[in-house]
C-alpha positions as CSV (number, residue, x, y, z in Angstrom):
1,X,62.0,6.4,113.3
2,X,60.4,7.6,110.1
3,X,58.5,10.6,111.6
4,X,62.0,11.4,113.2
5,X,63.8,11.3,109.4
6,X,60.8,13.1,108.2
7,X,61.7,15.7,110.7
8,X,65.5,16.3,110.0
9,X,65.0,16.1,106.3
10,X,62.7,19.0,106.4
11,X,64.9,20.9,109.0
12,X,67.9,20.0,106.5
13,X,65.4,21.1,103.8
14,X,64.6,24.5,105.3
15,X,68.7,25.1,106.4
16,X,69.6,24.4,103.1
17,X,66.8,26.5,101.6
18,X,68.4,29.5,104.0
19,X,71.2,29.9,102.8
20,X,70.3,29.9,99.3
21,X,67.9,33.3,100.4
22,X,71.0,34.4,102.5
23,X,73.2,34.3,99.4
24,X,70.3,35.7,97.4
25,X,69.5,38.3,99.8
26,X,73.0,39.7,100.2
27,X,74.1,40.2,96.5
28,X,70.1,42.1,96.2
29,X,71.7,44.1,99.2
30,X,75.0,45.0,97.6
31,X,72.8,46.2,93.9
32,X,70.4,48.0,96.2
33,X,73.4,49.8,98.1
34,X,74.8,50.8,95.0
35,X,71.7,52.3,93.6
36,X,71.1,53.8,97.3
37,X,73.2,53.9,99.4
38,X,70.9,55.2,102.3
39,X,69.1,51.7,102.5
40,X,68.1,50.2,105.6
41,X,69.6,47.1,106.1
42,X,67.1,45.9,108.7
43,X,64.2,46.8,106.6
44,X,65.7,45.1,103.6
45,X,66.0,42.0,105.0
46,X,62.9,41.8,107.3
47,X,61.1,42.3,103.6
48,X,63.2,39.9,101.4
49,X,63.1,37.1,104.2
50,X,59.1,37.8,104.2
51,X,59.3,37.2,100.5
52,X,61.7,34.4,100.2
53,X,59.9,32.3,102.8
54,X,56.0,33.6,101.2
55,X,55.5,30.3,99.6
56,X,56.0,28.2,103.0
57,X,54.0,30.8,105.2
58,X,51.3,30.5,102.9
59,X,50.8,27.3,103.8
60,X,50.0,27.6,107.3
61,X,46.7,27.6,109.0
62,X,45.2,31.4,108.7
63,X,42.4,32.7,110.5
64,X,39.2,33.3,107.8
65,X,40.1,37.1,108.2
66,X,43.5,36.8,107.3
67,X,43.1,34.0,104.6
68,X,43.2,36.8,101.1
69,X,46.8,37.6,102.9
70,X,47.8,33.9,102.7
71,X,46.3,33.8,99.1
72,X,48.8,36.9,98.3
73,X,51.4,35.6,100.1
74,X,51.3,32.5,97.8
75,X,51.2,34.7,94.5
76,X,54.3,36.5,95.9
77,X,55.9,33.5,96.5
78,X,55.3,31.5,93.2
79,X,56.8,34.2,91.4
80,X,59.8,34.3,93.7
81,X,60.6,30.8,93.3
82,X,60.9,31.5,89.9
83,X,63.6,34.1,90.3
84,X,65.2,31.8,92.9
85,X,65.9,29.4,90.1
86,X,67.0,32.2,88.1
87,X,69.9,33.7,90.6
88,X,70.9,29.9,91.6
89,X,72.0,29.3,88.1
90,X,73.3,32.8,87.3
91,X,75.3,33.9,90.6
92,X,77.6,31.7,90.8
93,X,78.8,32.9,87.4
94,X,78.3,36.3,88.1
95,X,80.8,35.4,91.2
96,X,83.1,33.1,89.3
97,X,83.8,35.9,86.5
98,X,84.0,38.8,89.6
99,X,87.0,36.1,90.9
100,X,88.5,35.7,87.5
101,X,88.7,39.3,87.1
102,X,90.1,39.7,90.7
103,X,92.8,37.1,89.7
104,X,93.4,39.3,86.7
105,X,93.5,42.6,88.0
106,X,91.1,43.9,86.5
107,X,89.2,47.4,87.4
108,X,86.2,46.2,89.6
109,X,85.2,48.9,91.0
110,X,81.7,49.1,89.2
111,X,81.5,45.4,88.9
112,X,78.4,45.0,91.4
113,X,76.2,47.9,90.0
114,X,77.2,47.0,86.1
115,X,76.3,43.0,86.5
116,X,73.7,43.8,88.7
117,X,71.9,45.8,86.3
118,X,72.8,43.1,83.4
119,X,70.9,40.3,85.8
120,X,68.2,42.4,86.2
121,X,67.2,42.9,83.2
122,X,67.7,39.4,82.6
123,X,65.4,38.3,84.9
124,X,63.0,40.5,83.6
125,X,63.4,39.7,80.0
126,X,63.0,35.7,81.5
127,X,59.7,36.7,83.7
128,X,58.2,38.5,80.6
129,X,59.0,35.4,77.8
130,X,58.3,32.5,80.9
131,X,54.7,34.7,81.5
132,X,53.6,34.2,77.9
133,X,55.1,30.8,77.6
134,X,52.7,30.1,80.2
135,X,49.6,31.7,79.6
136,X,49.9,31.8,75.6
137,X,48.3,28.0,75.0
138,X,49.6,26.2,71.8
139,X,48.0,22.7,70.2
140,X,49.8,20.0,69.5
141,X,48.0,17.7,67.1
142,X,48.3,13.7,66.8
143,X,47.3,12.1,64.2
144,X,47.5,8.1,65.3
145,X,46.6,4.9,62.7
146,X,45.1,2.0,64.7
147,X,45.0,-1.7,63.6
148,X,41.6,-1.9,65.1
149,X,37.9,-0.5,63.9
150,X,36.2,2.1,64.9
151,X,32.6,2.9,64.6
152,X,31.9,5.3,61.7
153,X,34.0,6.4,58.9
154,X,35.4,9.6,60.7
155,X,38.2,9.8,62.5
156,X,37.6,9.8,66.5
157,X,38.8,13.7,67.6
158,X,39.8,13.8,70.9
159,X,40.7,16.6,73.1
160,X,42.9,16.0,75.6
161,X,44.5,18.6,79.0
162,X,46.5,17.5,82.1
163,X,47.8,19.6,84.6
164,X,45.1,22.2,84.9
165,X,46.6,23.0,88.4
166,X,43.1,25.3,89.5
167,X,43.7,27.5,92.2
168,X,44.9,30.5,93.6
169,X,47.5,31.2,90.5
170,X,45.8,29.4,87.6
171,X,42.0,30.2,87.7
172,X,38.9,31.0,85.7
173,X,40.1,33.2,83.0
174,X,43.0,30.8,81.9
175,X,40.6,27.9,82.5
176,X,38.1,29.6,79.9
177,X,40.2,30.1,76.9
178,X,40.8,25.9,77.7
179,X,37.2,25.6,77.3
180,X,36.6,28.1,74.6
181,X,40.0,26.1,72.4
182,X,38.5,22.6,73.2
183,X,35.0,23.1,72.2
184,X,36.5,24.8,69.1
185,X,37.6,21.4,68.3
186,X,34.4,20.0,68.6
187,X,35.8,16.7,70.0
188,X,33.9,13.6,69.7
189,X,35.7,12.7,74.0
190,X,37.3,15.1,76.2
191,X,39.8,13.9,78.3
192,X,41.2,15.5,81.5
193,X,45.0,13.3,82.5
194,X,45.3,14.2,86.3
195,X,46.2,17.5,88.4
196,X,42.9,19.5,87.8
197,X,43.5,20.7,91.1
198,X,46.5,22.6,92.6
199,X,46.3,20.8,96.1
200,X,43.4,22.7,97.6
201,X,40.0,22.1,96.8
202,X,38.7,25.4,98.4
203,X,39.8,27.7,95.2
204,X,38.0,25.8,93.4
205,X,35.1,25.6,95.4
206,X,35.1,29.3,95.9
207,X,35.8,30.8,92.5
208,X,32.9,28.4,90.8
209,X,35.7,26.8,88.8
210,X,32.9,23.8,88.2
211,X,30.8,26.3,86.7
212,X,33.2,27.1,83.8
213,X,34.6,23.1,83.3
214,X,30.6,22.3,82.9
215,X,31.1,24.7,79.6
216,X,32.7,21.6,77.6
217,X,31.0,20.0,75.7
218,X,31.7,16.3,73.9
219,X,29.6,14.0,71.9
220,X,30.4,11.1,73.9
221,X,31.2,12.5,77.4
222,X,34.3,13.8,79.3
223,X,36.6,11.7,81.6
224,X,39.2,12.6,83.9
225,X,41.9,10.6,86.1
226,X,43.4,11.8,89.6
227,X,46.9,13.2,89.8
228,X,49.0,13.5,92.5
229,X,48.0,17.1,93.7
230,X,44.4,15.6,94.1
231,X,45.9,13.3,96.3
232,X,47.3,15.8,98.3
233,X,45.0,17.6,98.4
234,X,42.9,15.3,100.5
235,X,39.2,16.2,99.0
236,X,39.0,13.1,96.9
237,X,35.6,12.0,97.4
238,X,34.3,15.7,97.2
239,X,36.3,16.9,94.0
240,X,34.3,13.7,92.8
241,X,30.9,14.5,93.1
242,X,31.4,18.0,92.1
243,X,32.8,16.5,89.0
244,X,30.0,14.3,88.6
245,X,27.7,17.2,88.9
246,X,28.6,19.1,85.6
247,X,29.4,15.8,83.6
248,X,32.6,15.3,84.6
249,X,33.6,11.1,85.2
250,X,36.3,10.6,86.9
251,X,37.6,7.2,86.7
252,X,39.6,5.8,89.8
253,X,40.7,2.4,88.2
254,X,37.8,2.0,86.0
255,X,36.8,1.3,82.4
256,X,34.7,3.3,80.3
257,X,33.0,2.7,76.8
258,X,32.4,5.4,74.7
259,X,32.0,6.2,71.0
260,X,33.1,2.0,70.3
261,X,36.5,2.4,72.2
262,X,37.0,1.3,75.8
263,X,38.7,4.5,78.1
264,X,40.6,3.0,80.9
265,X,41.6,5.5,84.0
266,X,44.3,4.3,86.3
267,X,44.6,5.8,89.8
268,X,47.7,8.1,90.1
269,X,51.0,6.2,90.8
270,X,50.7,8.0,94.0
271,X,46.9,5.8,95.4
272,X,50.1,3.3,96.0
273,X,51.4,5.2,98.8
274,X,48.3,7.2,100.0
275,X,45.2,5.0,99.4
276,X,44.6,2.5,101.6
277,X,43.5,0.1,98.3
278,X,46.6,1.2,96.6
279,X,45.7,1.2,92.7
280,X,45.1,-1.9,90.3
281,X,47.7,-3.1,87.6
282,X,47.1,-2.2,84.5
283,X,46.8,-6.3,83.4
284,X,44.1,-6.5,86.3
285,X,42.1,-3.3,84.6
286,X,42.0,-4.8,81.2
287,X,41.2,-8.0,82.4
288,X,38.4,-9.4,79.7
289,X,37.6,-6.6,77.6
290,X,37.6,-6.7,74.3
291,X,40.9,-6.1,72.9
292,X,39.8,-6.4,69.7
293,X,38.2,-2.6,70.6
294,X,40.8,0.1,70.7
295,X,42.1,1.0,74.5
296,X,43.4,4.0,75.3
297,X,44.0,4.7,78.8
298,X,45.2,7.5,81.1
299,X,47.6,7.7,83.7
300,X,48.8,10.7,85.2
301,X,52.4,10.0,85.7
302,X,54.2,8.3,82.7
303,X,55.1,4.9,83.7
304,X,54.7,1.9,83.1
305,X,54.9,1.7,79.6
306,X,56.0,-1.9,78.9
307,X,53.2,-3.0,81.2
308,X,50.6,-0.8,79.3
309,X,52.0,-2.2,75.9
310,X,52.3,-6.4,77.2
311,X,48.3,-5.7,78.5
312,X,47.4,-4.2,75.5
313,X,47.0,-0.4,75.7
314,X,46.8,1.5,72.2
315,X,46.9,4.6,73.2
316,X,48.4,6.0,76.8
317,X,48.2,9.6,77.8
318,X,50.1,11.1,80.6
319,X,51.3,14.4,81.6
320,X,52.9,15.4,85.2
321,X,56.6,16.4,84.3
322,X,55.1,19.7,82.7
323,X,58.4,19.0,80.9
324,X,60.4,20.5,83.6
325,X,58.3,23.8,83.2
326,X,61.6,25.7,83.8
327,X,64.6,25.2,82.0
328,X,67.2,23.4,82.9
329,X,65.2,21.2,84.8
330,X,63.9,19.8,81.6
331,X,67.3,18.1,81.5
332,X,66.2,16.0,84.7
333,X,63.0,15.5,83.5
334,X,64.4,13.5,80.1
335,X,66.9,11.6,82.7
336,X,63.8,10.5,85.3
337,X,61.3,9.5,83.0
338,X,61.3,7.3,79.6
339,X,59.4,9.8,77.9
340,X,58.7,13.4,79.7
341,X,57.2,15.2,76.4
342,X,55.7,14.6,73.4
343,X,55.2,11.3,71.9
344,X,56.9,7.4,71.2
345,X,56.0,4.6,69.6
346,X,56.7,1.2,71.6
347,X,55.8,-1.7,70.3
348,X,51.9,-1.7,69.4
349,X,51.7,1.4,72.1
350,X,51.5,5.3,71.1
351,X,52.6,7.2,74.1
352,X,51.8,11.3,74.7
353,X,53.2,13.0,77.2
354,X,51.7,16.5,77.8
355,X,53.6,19.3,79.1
356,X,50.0,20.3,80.8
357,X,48.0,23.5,80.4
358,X,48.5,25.3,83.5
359,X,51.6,25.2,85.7
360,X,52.7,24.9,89.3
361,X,54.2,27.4,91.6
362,X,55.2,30.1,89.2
363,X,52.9,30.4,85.8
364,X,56.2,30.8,84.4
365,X,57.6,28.5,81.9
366,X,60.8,27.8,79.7
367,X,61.8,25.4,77.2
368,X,58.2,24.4,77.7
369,X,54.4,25.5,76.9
370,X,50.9,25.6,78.3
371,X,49.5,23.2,75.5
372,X,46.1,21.1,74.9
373,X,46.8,18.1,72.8
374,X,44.4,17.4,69.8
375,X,44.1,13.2,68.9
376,X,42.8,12.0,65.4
377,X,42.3,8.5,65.8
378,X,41.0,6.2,63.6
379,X,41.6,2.7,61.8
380,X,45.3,1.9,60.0
């Protein structure tokens, strides 16, 4: 019965999905006839359908040969998701004010080729700001007062990124100016919240991604915690090791020491439906430690927090709502989650929400930024 619900809801899904392109596709049609008028309807749509569908045909199981196709076909697609967005929210309108005008009798003859032009460069000025949004990194700086000691008279600097997303879109050369801003810091920890990976391990693998992340450099190590995408990616165990191999700790429900503080990494809320030990409470994980010691913990999607708070977390860092990346959808993000960006106070708890460093789907972002978060720690 569930595989069978599964199945209609991504049949629904991919309907529905349709004819939204169908819609699309046919105002594209009606500009594109207007600026010429000798289009080939056929050809048009065999291309837009090609493009508008890129993102699931990606997905499929290429041959070897044909897998640099399915790595363009995913580039393509990312981007166009990004104008999907874009002509679902601006349409409609476009369609509402052709009706008004209608109603009115108004002179509508040029109405198609004059708004079309108008959207267009719309969605053009909104790829070009979205693009630097999300490869232009900005840091947000903490500054947090414990009532607990830490060792030496300095501040603790940590550096923290979630949401790397490595992989076909986001690779190497975005990754490095992360490394090159981090070390900059010269962070005492380095701290990596979930989502290194963008599902697949095998971008990774074959760009020697590892090769720039063993670049950073911390006096007292770098941890990281698993997101969701690592989860579904299924190369758990692997991703491991090769983050073991340049340094890299992940922590799957574990506790580490470092630099007098105690670094707690919770499995992704997602180990609950897709690991078979499901993931420990965060009471469980700080069972007898020292809470006299500062605790700062990460968990990749930002839940929880009462719990965190009643156990006894100082600090909690998450990221995973990339703070809708888009706009509007950051509206939904501040209605699902408590906090989806930036940072609260509860109780005896300090709570930062990153809006992550790289992006997924489109590298396009509004009303939010590719950011690294910089933490001053030390005693209140």
């Amino acid at each position: 019965m569930k595989k069978l619900r599964l199945i209609v809801s991504i049949a629904a899904g991919i309907m529905l999905l349709g004819i939204i392109n169908v819609y699309i596709g046919w105002h594209v049609l009606r500009l594109l006839t207007e600026w010429f008028p000798e289009i080939n309807a056929g050809v048009y749509w065999s291309v837009f359908l090609l493009i508008a569908f890129s993102y699931l045909i990606c997905r499929l199981p290429w041959p070897a040969a044909l897998r640099p196709v399915g790595r363009l076909l995913k580039v393509i697609g990312s981007y166009y998701l990004a104008l999907l967005q874009f002509a679902i929210i601006l349409l409609p309108v476009a369609d509402l004010v052709y009706a008004i005008l209608s109603l009115a009798g108004a002179d509508i003859s040029g109405y198609a080729a004059e708004a079309g032009t108008v959207l267009v460069i719309l969605a053009a000025i909104f790829m070009l700001w979205g693009s630097r949004n999300a490869w232009s990194t900005v840091l947000r700086v903490h500054s947090l007062g414990l009532p607990k000691p830490f060792e030496g008279k300095e501040p603790l600097k940590i550096a923290v990124a979630s949401d790397l997303h490595l992989g076909d879109i986001v690779g190497n050369r975005h990754l490095k100016k992360m490394v090159e801003r981090m070390n900059a810091m010269k962070p005492d920890i380095i701290l990596l919240a979930g989502d290194v990976l963008d599902d697949s391990l095998e971008p990774f693998v074959r760009n020697r991604m590892s090769e720039q992340l063993s670049k950073l450099k911390a006096r007292y190590g770098i941890y990281a915690v698993l997101g969701n995408h690592e989860y579904y990616g299924g190369d758990i165990e692997e991703y491991t090791e090769l983050m073991g191999a340049i340094g890299i700790r992940v922590l799957q429900d574990e506790v580490a020491e470092a630099a007098g503080v105690y670094i707690v990494g919770r499995k992704d809320k997602t180990a609950e439906s897709m690991d078979s030990e499901g993931r420990k409470s965060v009471a469980s994980l700080l069972e007898g430690l020292d809470l006299s010691r500062p605790v700062i913990m990460m968990d990749h999607q930002p839940t929880g927090f009462d719990a965190a708070a009643a156990a006894g977390v100082d600090v909690l860092l998450s990221g995973h709502t990339h703070r809708g990346q888009i706009a509007p959808i950051h509206w939904i993000t501040r209605r699902l989650f408590e906090l989806d960006w930036g940072y609260l106070n509860k109780e005896n708890l300090h709570v930062i929400v990153s809006s992550g460093f790289g992006t997924w789907g489109p590298p396009i972002r509004l009303a939010s930024r590719s950011e690294i978060i910089g933490l001053s720690l030390s005693t209140s």
